[in-house]
C-alpha positions as CSV (number, residue, x, y, z in Angstrom):
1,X,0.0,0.0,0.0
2,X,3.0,2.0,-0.3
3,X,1.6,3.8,-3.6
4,X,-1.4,5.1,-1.2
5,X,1.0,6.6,1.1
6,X,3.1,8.2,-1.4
7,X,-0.1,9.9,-3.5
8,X,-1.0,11.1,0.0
9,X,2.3,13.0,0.3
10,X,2.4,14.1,-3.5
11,X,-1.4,15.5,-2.8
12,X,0.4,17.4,0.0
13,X,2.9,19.2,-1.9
14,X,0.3,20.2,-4.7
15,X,-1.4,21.9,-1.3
16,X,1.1,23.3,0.2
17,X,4.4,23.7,-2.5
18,X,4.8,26.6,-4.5
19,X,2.2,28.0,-6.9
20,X,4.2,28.3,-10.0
21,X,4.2,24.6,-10.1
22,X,1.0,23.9,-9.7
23,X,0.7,23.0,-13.5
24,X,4.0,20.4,-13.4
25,X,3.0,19.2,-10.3
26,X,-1.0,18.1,-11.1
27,X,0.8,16.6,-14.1
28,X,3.1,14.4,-11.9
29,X,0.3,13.2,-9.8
30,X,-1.3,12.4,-12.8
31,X,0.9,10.5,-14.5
32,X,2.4,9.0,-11.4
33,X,-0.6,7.2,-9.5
34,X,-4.4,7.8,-11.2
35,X,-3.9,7.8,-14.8
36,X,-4.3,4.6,-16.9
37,X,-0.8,2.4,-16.6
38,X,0.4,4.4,-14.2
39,X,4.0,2.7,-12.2
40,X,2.0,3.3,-8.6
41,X,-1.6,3.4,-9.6
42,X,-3.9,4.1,-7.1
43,X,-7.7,2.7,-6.5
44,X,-10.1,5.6,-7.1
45,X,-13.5,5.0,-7.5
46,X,-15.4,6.2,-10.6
47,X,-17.2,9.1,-9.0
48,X,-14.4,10.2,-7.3
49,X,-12.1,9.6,-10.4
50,X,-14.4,11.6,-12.8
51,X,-14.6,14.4,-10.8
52,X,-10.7,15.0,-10.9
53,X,-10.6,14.5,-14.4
54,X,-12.6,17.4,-14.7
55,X,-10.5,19.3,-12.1
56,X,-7.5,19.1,-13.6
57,X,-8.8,20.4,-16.8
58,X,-8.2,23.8,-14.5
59,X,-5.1,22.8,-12.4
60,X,-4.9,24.3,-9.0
61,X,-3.8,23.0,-5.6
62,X,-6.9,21.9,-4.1
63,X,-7.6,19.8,-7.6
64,X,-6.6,16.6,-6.1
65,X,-8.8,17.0,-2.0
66,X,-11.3,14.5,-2.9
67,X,-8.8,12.0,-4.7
68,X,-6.6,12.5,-1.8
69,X,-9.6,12.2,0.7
70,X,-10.7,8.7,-0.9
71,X,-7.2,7.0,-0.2
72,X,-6.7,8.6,3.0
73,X,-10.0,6.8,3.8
74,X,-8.7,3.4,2.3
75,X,-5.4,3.8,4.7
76,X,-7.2,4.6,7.6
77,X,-9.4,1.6,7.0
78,X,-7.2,-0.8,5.8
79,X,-3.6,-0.1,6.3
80,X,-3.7,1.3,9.1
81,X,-5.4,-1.6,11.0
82,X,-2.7,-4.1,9.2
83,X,0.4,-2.3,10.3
């Protein structure tokens, strides 16, 4: 569940890193954990996954909250309880 964790933190930067790299650093997430074939794909569900396809048509550093939310909720009710 590492991949859960490390989305987590990348959500986190978008939130609180700089503004100018708002644009490179949706993209990264992007690439990096939700998109199709991604190297640490993440479980979304649909609804939550639609919704941030839309948001990053617009990029900006609260784009990725519910995404972020939804996995938090996964650890917290899965990972968690196994470590």
């Amino acid at each position: 569940s590492s991949e859960n964790l490390r989305f987590w933190e990348a959500c986190e930067e978008l939130r609180y890193g700089e503004q100018s790299r708002i644009n490179e650093i949706v993209d990264s997430i992007y690439q990096q954990f939700p998109a199709p074939g991604a190297t640490r794909w993440v479980n979304i569900d649909s609804k939550t996954m639609e919704r941030t396809l839309e948001g990053i048509k617009t990029p900006h550093r609260y784009v990725m909250d519910d995404a972020q939310m939804h996995i938090y909720m996964l650890m917290e009710n899965d990972s968690y309880p196994r470590f």
